[in-house]
N, C-alpha and C positions, 0 to 999 in steps of 0.2 A: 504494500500500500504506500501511495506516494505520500506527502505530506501535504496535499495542497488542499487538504480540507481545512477550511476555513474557520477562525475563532470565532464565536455568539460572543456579544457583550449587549448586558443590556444594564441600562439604567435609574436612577429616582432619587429624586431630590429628599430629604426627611428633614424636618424641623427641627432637630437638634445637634446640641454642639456635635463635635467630631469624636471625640470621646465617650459620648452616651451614644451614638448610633455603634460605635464599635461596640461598646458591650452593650448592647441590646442585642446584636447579631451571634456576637460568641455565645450570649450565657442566657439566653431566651429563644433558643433555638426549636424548642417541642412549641412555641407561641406561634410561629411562623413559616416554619415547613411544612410545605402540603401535605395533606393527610394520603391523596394515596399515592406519597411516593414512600413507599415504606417496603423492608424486607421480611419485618419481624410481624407476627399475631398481636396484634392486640397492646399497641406500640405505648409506652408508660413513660417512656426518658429519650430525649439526646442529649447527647454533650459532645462538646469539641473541646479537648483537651487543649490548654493556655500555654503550647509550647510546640516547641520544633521537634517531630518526632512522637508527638501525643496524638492518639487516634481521636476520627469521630464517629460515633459509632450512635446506632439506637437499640434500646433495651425491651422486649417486649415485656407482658407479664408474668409469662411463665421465667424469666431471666434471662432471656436466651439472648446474646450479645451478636449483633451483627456490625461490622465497621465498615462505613461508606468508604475510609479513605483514612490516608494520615497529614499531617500537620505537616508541609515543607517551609513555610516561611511562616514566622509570627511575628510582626511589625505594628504593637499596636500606637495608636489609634489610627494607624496610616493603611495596614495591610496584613491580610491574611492569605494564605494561599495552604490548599488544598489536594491530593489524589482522591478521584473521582473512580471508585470503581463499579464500574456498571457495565453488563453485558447483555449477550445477546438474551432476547427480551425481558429485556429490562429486571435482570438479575442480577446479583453480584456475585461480582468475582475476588479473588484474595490476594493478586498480584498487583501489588504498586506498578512493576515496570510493564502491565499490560490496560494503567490507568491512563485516563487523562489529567489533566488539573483545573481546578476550580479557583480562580485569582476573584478578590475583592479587594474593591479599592474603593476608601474612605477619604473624601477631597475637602477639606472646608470653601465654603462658597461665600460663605458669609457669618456672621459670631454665633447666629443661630439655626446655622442650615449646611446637610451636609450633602453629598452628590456623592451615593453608592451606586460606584459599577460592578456589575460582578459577570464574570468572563468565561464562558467552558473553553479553553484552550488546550492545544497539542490533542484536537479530537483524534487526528490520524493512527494516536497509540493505538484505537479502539481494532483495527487494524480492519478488516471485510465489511464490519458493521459500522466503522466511522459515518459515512454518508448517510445511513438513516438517523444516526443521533443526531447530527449538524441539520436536519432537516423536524426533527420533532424541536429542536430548541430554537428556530431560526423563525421564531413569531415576534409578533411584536410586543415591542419594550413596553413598561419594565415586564411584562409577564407574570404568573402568578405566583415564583417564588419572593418576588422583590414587591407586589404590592399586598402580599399577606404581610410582608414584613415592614410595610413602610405604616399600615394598617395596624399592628400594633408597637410601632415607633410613639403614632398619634396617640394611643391605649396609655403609654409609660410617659411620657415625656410634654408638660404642659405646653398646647398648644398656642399660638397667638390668636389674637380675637379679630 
């Protein structure tokens, strides 16, 4: 597989500092991920571990831990970056070197408004099935992982009047 499938970036402006959008993303993340993007029964927890080399994983109820991916860059309040493992229909896989990655980027715009992009890049890892995921994600911005979570931005963080 060549490389020339293209990166998704989509993005959303959120009402607060740069700081509270970064952790509202990290550590509010069962608030905000769509419900059926899930691997686990009866999904209870995610977390994204606050480090380079910390998974992020969701927990069903039964316990049963599945890890979307691991932590390559922790940059905060500027940047997180991600392994995205997903495979063919939409299952996961357990190889980082057969993942893509997941980059967000946290921009201040203004003292109270921040501009998250968030990127699926190096879809090509995906390798046969690259083209259809660049093709499920290639809708328009921000899409519903960025405005569930701009959605409860507005939830945590006083808005302006």
């Amino acid at each position: 597989m060549s490389n020339d499938v293209r990166d998704v970036a989509k993005s959303v402006v959120v009402h607060a500092t740069i700081e509270q959008a970064f952790t509202i993303f990290a550590e509010r993340p069962l608030e905000w991920w769509p419900e059926k993007h899930v691997f686990v029964e009866d999904r209870q927890a995610i977390t994204i571990e606050p480090r380079v080399g910390g998974r992020y994983y969701e927990r069903g109820a039964d316990g049963k831990e599945i890890a979307w991916g691991t932590i390559t860059e922790w940059n905060p309040p500027e940047r997180l970056v991600m392994t995205w493992r997903v495979g063919p229909y939409w299952q996961p896989i357990f190889d980082d070197e057969a993942a893509s990655f997941i980059e967000v980027d946290f921009e201040a715009v203004g003292p109270d408004t921040t501009k998250v992009t968030l990127t699926h890049a190096q879809l090509h890892r995906h390798g046969e099935i690259a083209q259809s995921i660049h093709s499920a994600l290639d809708g328009p911005s921000p899409g519903e992982t960025l405005e569930r979570y701009a959605e409860v931005v507005a939830k945590h963080v006083p808005q302006p009047a």
